[in-house]
N, C-alpha and C positions, 0 to 999 in steps of 0.2 A: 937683088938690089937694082931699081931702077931709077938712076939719079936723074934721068931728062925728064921722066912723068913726076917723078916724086923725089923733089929737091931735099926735103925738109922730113922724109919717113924716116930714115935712118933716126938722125937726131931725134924726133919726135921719140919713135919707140925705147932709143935709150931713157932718153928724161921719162917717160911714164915708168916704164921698168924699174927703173933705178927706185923711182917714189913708190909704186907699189911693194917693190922691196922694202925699202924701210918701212913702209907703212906696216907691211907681214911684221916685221922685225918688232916694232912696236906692241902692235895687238898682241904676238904671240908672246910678249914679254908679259904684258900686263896680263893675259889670262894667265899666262904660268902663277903669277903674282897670287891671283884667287884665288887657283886651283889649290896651293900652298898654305894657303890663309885660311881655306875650307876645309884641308885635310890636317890640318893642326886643330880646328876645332871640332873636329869629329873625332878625333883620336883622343884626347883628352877627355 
């Protein structure tokens, strides 16, 4: 942590973090979603 060169990393890397986290959260919900979709129609 270097707050005198880099006022605004900190925060920054949270806020991207945090969004790419949801954004995983998302994606891997919806693939779960098709994955689910597709092995229900193969099994049947």
């Amino acid at each position: 942590m270097r707050p005198k060169r880099y006022p605004y990393s900190g925060k920054l890397k949270a806020s991207t973090m945090d969004i790419v986290k949801a954004w995983e959260k998302a994606y891997s919900a919806y693939r779960v979603k098709g994955k689910k979709s597709k092995k229900r129609l193969n099994k049947n």
